[in-house]
C-alpha positions as CSV (number, residue, x, y, z in Angstrom):
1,X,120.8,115.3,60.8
2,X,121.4,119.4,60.8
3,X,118.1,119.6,61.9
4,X,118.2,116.9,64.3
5,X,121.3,118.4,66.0
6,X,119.8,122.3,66.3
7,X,116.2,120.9,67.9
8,X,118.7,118.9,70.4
9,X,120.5,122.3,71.5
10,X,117.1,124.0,71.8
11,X,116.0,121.0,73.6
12,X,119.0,121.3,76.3
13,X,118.3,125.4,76.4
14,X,115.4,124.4,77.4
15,X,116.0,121.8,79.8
16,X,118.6,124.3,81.3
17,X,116.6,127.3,81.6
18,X,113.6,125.2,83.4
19,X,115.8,123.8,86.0
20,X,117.7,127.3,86.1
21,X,114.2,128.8,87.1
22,X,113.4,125.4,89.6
23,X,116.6,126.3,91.7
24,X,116.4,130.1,91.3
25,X,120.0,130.4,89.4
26,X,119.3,133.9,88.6
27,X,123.5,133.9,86.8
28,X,122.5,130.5,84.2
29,X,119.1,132.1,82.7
30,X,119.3,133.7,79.3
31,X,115.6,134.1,79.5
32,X,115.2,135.9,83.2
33,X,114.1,134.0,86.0
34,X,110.3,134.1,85.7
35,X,110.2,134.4,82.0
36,X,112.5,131.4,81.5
37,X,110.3,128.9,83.7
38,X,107.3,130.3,81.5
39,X,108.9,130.0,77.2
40,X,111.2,127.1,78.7
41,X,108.1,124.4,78.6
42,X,107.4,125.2,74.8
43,X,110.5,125.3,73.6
44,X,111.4,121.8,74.5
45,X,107.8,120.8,73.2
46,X,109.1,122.5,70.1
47,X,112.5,120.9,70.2
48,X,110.6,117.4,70.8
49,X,108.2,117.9,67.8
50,X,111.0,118.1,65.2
51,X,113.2,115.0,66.4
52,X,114.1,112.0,64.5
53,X,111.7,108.9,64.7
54,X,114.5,106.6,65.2
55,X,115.8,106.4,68.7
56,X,118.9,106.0,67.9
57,X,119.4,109.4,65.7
58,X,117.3,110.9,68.9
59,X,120.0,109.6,71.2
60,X,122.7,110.5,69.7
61,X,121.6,114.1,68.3
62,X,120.7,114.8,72.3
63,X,124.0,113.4,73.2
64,X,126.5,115.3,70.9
65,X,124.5,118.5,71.7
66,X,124.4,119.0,75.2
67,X,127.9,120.0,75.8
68,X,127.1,122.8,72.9
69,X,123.9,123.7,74.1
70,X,125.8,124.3,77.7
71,X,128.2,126.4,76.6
72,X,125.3,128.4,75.0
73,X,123.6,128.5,78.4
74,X,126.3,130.2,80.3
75,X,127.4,131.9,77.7
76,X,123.8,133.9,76.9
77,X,123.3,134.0,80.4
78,X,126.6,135.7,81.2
79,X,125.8,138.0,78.7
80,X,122.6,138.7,79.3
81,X,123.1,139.3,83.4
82,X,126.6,141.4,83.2
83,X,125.0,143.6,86.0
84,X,124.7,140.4,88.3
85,X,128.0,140.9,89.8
86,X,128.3,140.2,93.4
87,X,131.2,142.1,93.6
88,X,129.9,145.4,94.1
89,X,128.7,144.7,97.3
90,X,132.5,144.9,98.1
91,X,132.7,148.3,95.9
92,X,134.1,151.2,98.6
93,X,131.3,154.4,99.7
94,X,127.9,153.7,101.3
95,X,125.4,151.6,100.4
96,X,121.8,150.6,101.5
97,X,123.0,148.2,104.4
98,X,126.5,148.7,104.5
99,X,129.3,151.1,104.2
100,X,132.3,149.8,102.5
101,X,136.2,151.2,102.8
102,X,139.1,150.7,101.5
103,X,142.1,150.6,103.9
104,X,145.9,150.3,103.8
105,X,146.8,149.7,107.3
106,X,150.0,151.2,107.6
107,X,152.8,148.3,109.2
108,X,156.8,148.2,110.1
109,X,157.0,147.2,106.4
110,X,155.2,148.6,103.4
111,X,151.3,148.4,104.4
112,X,148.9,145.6,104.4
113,X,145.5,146.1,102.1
114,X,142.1,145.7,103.7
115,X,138.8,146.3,103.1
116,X,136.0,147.5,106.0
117,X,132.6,146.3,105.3
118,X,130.9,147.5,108.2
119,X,126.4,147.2,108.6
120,X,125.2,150.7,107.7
121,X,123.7,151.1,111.3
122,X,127.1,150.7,113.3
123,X,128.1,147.6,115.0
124,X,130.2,146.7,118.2
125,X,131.8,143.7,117.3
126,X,134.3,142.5,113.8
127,X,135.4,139.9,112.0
128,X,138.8,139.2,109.9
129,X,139.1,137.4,107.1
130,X,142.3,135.3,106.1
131,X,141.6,134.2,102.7
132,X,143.5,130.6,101.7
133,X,146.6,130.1,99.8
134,X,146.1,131.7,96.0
135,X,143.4,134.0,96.7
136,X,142.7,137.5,97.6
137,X,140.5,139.2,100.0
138,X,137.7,139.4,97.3
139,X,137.5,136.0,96.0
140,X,134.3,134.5,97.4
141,X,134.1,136.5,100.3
142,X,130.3,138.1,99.9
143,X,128.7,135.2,100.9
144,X,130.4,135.1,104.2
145,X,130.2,138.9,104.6
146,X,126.7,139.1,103.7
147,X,126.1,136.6,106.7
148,X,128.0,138.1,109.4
149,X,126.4,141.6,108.4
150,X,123.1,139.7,109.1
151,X,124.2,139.6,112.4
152,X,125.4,143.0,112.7
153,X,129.0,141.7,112.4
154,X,131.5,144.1,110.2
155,X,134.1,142.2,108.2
156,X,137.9,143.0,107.6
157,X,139.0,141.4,104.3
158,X,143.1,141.5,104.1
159,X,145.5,140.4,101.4
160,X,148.1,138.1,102.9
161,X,151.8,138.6,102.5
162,X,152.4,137.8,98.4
163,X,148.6,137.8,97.6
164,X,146.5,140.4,95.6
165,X,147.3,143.9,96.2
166,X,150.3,143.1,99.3
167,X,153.1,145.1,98.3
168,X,155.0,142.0,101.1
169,X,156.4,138.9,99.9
170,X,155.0,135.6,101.5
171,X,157.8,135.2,104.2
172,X,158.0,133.9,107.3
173,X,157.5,134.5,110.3
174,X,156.6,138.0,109.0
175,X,153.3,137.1,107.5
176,X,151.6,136.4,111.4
177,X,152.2,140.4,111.2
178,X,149.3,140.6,108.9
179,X,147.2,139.1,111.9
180,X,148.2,141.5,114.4
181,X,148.2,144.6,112.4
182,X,144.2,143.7,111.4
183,X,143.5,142.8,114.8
184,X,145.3,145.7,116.5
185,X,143.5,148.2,113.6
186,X,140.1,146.6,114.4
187,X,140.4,146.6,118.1
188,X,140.7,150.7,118.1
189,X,137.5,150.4,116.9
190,X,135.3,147.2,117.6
191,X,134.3,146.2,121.6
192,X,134.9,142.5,120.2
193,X,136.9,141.0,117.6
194,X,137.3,137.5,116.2
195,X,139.4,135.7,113.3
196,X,137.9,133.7,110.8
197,X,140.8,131.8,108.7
198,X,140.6,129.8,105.9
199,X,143.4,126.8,104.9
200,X,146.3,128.8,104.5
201,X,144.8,131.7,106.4
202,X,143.5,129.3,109.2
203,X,146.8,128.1,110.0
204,X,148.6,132.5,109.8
205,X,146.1,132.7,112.2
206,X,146.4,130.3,114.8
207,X,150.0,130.8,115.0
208,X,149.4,134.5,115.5
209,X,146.9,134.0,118.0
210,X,149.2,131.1,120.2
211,X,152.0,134.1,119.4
212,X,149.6,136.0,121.5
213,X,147.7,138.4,118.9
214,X,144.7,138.7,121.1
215,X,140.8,137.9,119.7
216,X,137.9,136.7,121.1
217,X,137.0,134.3,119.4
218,X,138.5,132.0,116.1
219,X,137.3,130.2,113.5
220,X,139.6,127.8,111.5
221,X,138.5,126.0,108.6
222,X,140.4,123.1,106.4
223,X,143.3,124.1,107.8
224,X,146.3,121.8,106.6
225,X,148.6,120.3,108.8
226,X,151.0,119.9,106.3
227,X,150.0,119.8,102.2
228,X,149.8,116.3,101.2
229,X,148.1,116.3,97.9
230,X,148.2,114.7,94.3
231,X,147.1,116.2,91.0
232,X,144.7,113.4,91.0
233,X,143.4,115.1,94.4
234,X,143.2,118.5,92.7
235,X,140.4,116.4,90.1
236,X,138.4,115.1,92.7
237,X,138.3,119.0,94.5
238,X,137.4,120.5,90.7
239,X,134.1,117.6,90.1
240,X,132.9,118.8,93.8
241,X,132.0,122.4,92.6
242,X,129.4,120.3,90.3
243,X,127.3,119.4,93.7
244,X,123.8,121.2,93.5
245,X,124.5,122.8,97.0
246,X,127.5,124.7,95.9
247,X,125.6,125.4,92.4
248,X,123.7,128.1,94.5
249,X,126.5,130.3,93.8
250,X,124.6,131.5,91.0
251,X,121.5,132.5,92.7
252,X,123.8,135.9,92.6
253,X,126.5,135.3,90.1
254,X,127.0,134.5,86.1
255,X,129.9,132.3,85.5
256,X,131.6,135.0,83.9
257,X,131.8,137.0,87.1
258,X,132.8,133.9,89.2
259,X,135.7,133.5,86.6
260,X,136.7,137.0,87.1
261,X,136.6,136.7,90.8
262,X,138.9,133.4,91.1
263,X,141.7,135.4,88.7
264,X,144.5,137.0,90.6
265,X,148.6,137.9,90.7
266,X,150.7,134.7,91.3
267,X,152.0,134.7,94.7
268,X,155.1,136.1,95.3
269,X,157.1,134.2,97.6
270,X,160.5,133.8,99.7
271,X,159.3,130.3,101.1
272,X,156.8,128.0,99.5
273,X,153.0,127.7,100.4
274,X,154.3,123.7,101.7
275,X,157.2,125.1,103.7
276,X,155.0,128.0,105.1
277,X,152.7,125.3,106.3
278,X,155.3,123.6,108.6
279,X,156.8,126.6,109.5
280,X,153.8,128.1,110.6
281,X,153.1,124.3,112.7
282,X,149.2,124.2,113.1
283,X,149.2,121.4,115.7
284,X,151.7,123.1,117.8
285,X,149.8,126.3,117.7
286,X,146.0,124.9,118.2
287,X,147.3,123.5,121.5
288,X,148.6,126.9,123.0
289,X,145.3,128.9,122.1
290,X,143.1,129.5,125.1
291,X,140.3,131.6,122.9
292,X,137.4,130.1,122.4
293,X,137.9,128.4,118.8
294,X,136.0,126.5,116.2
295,X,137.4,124.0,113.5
296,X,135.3,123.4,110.8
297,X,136.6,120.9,108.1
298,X,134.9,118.7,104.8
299,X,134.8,114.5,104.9
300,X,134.5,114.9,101.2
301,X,137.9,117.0,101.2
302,X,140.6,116.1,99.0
303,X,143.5,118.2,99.6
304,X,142.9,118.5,103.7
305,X,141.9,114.5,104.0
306,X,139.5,113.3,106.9
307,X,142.6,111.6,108.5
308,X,144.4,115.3,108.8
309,X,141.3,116.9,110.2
310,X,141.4,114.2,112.7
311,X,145.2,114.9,113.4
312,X,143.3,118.5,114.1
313,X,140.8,117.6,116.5
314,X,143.1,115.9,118.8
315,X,145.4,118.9,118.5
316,X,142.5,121.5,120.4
317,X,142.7,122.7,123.2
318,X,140.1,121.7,126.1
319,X,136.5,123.7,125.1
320,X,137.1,123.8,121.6
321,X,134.4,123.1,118.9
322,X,135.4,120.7,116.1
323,X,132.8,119.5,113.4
324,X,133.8,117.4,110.2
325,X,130.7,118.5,107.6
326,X,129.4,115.4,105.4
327,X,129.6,115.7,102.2
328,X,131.5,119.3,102.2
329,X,135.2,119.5,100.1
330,X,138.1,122.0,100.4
331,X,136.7,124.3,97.9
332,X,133.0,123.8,98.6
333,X,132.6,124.4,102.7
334,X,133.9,127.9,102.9
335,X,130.9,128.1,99.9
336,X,127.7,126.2,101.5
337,X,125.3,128.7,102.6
338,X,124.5,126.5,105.5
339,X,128.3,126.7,107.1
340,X,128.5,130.3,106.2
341,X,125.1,131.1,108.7
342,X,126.4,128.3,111.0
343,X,129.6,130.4,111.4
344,X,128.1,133.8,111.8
345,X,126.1,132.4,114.2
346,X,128.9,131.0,116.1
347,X,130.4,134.2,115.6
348,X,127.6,136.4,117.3
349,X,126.8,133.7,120.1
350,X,130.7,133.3,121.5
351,X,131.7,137.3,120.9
352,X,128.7,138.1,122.9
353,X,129.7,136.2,125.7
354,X,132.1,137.4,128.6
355,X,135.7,135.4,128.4
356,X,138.3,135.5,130.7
């Protein structure tokens, strides 16, 4: 049965490095991309070889040893790909498209924290980034960065008030501040700026901008209403990471470093993230914003339901863009690299256009 059971895991590493080579999932190879698809074929000839007879002892050794065998995979392939960390493309000084700097934007009170990722050849317009409630200006921001810089776009990516390295509390209505001192730094230096915000950082900054922070153009994606979730709901958002479409996250990433990247402080708070939400009154503000504005939300979402997004769409203003992506969830859109192009897109088309 010993045997049985080790010819099953070599098997599933098998299995899993041929489809890790298939889909070009550079982070989940132990082997290396092109050497995997190449030793992946005999090993599970190998593996196959050695197996039981009986289909039941085959069935069962293959069952009980592919949650082993995974942990192997991403394990080994952690291991093996340690310099596969996306991150660095965030790392402040020069690199070969890019030139990244670290910022503390000085405000009233304390500073807020920022990184400048700006395309090595200059560029005339900029983009910041409000990252969701939870996160930091880091977490799973190079995909959009590496899009907008496509485009000739620089990014700011700011720490909201109680997030990452914001010396602030999460207050209100202090943390729309955060909007106006990155807008006000980036307009010093960009002909055209726009505000990408996402859930928690979608609804900072539409209230900033109906405040009267002025941009030129404003993206706000799975932005709540109000929260109005279950635990159950958070189960449903976890299982939709598993779609293949988000799984291209590791075309540039080992699990390891994805792991790292989600990690940060708790948020430090003088109002809760649900009270923050009304406060901050996301209907109220989409229907005083006359910048040209795009809302981008998941019918597969969990925590921002279809029937909120809805509520959403019937909130903007006359012009605006709304689009409900099938298939996409809370924690998956902001990911796809099909909404992150769409977006930069968006980005370059409506920024380069005179507004009133």
């Amino acid at each position: 049965m010993r045997n049985s059971f080790l010819r099953a895991i070599v098997f599933w590493l098998g299995v899993f490095e041929l489809l890790a080579g298939w889909r070009g999932w550079r982070g989940l190879s132990w082997l290396g991309q092109r050497r995997g698809v190449l030793l992946a074929a005999p090993l599970l000839l190998v593996a196959l070889a050695g197996m039981p007879a009986g289909r039941a002892r085959r069935t069962l050794s293959l069952i009980l040893a592919a949650p082993v065998a995974l942990v192997i995979q991403v394990a080994a392939s952690s291991l093996r790909n340690r310099a596969l960390d996306p991150l660095l493309r965030l790392r402040p000084g020069p690199h070969s498209d890019r030139i990244v700097t670290d910022l503390h934007i000085e405000m009233s009170e304390e500073y807020l924290p920022a990184i400048e990722i700006g395309p090595a050849a200059g560029a005339t317009m900029a983009v910041c980034l409000l990252h969701g409630s939870g996160d930091h200006k880091t977490a799973y921001t190079w995909w959009m960065v590496d899009a907008l810089l496509e485009r000739g776009i620089a990014t700011l990516l700011i720490d909201l008030d109680g997030h990452g390295d914001n010396p602030r509390v999460q207050r209100f209505p202090q943390i729309t501040e955060d909007v106006t001192a990155a807008v006000s730094w980036l307009r010093k230096r960009y002909a055209r700026v726009g505000v990408l915000g996402l859930s928690l950082g979608g609804c900072v900054a539409a209230r900033a901008i109906a405040d009267g922070v002025p941009v030129d153009a404003l993206v706000v994606m799975e932005a709540p209403p109000r929260l109005q979730f279950t635990r159950a709901d958070m189960w449903r958002e976890g299982r939709a990471l598993l779609r293949p479409n988000v799984l291209t996250i590791f075309q540039d990433s080992t699990t390891y470093h994805i792991a790292r990247s989600w990690s940060t402080t708790p948020i430090r708070t003088a109002i809760s993230t649900w009270d923050l939400i009304d406060g901050l009154d996301l209907l109220g503000s989409l229907q005083r914003i006359s910048t040209p504005l795009l809302a981008l939300y998941g019918s597969s979402d969990a925590i921002v339901k279809p029937a909120q997004a809805l509520q959403v769409c019937d909130a903007l203003p006359p012009g605006a863009t709304f689009r409900l992506v099938p298939g996409a969830s809370h924690l998956t859109l902001f990911l796809r690299p099909d909404i992150q192009q769409a977006v930069a897109a968006w980005f370059e088309q409506t920024m380069a256009e005179p507004h009133e």
